[in-house]
Structures are given as C-alpha cells and as structure tokens.
C-alpha positions, 0 to 999 in steps of 0.5 A, a space after each residue: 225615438 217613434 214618433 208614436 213614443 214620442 206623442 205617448 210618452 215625451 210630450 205628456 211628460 214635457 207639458 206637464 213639466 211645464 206645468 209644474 215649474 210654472 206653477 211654482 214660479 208663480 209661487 215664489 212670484 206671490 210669496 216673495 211680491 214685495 222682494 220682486 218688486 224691489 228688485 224689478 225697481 232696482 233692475 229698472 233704475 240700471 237699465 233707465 238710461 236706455 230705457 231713455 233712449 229707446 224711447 227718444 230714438 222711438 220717438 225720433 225715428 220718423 224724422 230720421 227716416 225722413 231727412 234720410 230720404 230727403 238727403 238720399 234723393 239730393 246726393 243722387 247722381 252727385 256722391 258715390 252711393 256708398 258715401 251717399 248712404 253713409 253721409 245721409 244717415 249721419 247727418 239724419 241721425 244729427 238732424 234728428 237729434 238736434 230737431 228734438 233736442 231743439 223743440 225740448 229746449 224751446 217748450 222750456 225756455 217758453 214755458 218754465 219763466 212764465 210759470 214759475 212768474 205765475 206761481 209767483 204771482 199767485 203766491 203774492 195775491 193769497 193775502 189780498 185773496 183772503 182779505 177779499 174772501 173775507 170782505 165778500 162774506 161780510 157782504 153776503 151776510 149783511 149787518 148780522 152781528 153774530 155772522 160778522 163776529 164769525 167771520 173776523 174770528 174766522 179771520 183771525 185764527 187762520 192769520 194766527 195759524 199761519 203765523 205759528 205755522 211759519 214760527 213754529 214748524 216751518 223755520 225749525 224745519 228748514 234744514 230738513 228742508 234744505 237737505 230734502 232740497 239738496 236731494 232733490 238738486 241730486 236726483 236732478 243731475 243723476 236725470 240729467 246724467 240719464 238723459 245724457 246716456 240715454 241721447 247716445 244711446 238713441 244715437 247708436 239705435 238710429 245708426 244700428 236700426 236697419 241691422 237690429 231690425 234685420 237681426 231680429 226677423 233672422 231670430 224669428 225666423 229661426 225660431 217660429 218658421 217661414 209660415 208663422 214668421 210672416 205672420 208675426 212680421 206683419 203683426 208687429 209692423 201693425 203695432 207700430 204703426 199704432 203705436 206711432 200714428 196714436 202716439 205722435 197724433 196725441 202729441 201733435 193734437 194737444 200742442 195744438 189745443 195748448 197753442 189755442 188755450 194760449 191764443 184765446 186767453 190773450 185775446 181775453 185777456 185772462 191772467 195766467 195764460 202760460 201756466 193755464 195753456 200748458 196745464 190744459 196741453 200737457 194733460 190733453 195728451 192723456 186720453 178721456 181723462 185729461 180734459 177733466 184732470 186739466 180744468 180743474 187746477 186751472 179753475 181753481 187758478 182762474 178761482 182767484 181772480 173771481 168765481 165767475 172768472 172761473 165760470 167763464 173759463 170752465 165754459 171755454 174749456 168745455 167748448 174747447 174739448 167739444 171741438 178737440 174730441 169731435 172735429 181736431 182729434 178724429 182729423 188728427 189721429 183718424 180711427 187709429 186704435 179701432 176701439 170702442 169708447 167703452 174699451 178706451 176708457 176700460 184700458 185708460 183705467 187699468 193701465 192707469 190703475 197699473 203704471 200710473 200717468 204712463 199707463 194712461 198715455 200708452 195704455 190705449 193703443 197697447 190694448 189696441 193691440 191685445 184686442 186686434 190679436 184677440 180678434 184675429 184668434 178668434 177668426 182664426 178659431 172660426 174659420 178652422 172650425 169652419 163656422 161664420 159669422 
C-alpha cells in the first residue's frame, strides 16, 4: 500500500477507530461502575499477596543491593567469580529478608505490650476520670444549688446508662461479638497467610531482578525504538529514585521524631510515652497532614490526666514538628520531590480523597512525577515551536 493511501485513508479510519471503541469503553466503565468495582476488589484481593511482596522487595532492594557489593568486594580474589556472583546474591537476598523481618518483629514486640498496658491503663482510669470531671464542676460552680442538682443528675444518668448499656445491649450481643471476633481472628490469618506468599515472592523478585530488569528494557526497546527508549529509560530510573529517596527518607525521619517523642516524655515523665511516641511516629510518615492527624489523639490521651497536661503537650508536639519540618525533614529527604507547598498539599488531598492513608504516603512523589513529565512536555512543545522561556 502508497504511503499517500496510507496517510489518506488508513490512519483517519484507525484513529477514529480508536476513538469510537474508546468512547464506548468508557461507556460500559460508567454504566456498570459499581460491578467494576466489585470486580477490580476481587482481582485485588487474588493478586494481594504479590502485591505484598513487590512492595517488600521494593522496600528491601536497597539493602540487598548493598550487602551484595559488600559481600562481592570480600570474595574478591578468594572465590571463583562465578561462585562468588551466586553466593553474594544468596546471602543479600537472606540478609535482606532477614534485616526486615528482624526490625518488623522488633517495633512490635516493643511497641505492642506497652500499648495494649496503655490502653489498659487507660480503660481503668475512666471511672476515677468521671469521678474527677464531676468533682472539678462542682468546684468551678460553687455552692450554686441548682448547678450542683445539675451536676449529680448529670452524674447519675450517664452512671445508669452505662449500667443499661452493659445489661442490656452489650451482654445480649456478646455472641454476635464473638462471631464478629472470630472473623476477624480469620482475616488475621489469611494476612498472615498473604504475608507469607508475599515473602517468597519478595525472595523470587530480588534473585530475578537483574534479569526482569533486563527483559523489560528489551520490550521497551522493541516497542518505542533505540531513540524514544532511552528517553523512557532514563525517565523511569528518575521516578525510582523519587520514589525510593521520599519513601525510605519519610520512614527514616518519623523513626526518628518517634524515637525523640519517646526520649522527651520520659525525661518528663509523661504517662502514656509508648502508645503517645508511636502514634506521633507512625502518623509522621503522612506528609502535611500527620503532625496534626497525630496530636489530636494523643491530646485527648494526655486529656485524661489533666487539661494543662495536655496544653504542655500540644506545646512540645508544636516544637517538635517545627523542628521536623524545618531542620530534620530538609536534611533528610533534601528537595526530593521538587514541589511547590501548594502542590503537596493538592496531591495529599486527591490521592488521599482516592485511596485512602495509602494515597496519602505515595500521593506526593507519584504526583511528583506526573508533574516533572508535564514540564518536560511542555519544554519539549517549547523548543519544537522554537519559543523560550
């Protein structure tokens, strides 16, 4: 076929094609959303396990790539380079996997006894809690008659409505809680059973990773050309090195603040400096939003030991952050993402609006990236026009 005929005839037909099966595609997406969904939830929940361990081995990559070198650089001149090559990935790929097994198991045998005894400690204080509100507004109102009547009225109807509440609903409804418990004891285990999947499948990731990686260049080679493929190349290695340098840079600067929550409540001597310090770390890790999502349990926590308890604590939380987002986090994560404020908190809403507390952590660089390919498009369109900026 000419390739006048083709230009005329064949690329108009294909594009409007194109355009056609498109639209009704989008069609049937709207139409039938809610089986769509239901569906994508389902496919999700096949594929979680390796969805587990893309993440892991995501995460663990760096230190595998690490111990590998290291191990590599000590069988130099010792081992048959061959050998060699096998061994250090081995033992990286079981190092690896062993390093983060070992720091999950550590932040939970540390944290999760002192916050179950927080919350048991917490649980026991509520009936003093109530006594003491009650004693501190008769003291606020005096020897007003009518506002102490108030008060011991007040008293007495949440002490009786708790009592019905145990009586009456609570105790009826305990096998429908044992059963909901009992299905919760089973979405445990099949996470457990995830989890476990997704650990050999980190495993077969890391050991397979070079070839993987060398596979996909081929296919984008095939398919975009030598030109177009470099381009493409060079644009992915830049998105994971965003990805990898906000990522593991977040997680490392709210260990950090965890670590100095805790470190600062006991000098103090604050209650609740386990439970407190993790919420504080653990909610650190979102960025914007977290500082503030974290203080306000934790206030309410510090609330039951005193109003200004919790005024000097929301004082230290607000010194705190001040030193995270101005000297930590910059000498941390450095400009990684290369955002404006206005765009982190744009893309923490969306991608928090979408996909929840996930959204919120990866929302940020993922935008990042959307936003440096936007600007080297329109760069591009720029220079082909021959105008400048």
């Amino acid at each position: 076929m000419k390739k006048e005929t083709k230009e005329k005839y064949l690329y108009p037909m294909a594009i409007r094609a194109t355009v056609v099966v498109a639209g009704v595609l989008v069609f049937f997406l709207i139409y039938r959303i809610d089986q769509v969904e239901r569906e994508l939830g389902r496919l999700i929940g096949i594929l979680m396990p390796f969805i587990y361990g893309c993440v892991m081995a995501y995460l663990v990559r760096p230190v595998c790539s690490f111990l590998e070198r290291h191990l590599l650089r000590c069988m130099e001149g010792r081992v048959q380079e061959r050998l060699a090559g096998k061994l250090a990935g081995g033992l990286s790929i079981a190092g690896s996997l062993i390093f983060f097994l070992l720091v999950v198991y550590m932040l939970l045998a540390m944290v999760l006894p002192q916050v179950v005894e927080s919350i048991r400690q917490v649980i026991r204080m509520l009936p003093s809690l109530l006594e003491r509100a009650t004693l501190w507004l008769e003291g606020v109102v005096g020897n007003d008659v009518s506002k102490q009547e108030l008060i011991a009225n007040l008293s007495s109807v949440l002490s009786v409505n708790l009592e019905d509440w145990i009586t009456g609903d609570f105790m009826p409804n305990m096998q429908m809680i044992v059963m909901h418990l009992s299905a919760r004891v089973l979405d445990v285990v099949l996470l457990a059973k995830d989890v476990l999947i997704g650990i050999v499948v980190c495993a077969y990731l890391l050991s397979g990773r070079r070839k993987m990686q060398r596979r996909w260049e081929m296919a984008i080679l095939a398919a975009f050309g030598e030109k177009w493929s470099k381009r493409i190349l060079d644009e992915m290695k830049i998105v994971d090195s965003m990805f990898v340098g906000f990522i593991n840079g977040k997680l490392i600067d709210s260990l950090i603040i965890g670590i100095l929550c805790f470190i600062v409540m006991k000098i103090l001597n604050w209650p609740l400096a386990i439970l407190v310090s993790t919420i504080i770390g653990v909610t650190n890790i979102i960025p914007f939003f977290g500082p503030f999502i974290g203080a306000v349990p934790s206030a309410l926590l510090m609330l039951i030991y005193g109003p200004m308890q919790m005024v000097y604590f929301l004082l230290f939380v607000l010194v705190l952050q001040q030193f995270d987002g101005n000297i930590l986090g910059p000498k941390i994560l450095g400009n990684t993402t290369g955002l404006d404020s206005f765009w982190v908190l744009f893309s923490i809403t969306l991608f928090g609006g979408l996909f929840g507390l996930v959204g919120m952590i990866v929302g940020v660089p993922f935008f990042a990236v959307l936003y440096d390919l936007v600007r080297k498009l329109v760069l591009y369109a720029l220079k082909q026009r021959k105008l400048q900026v």
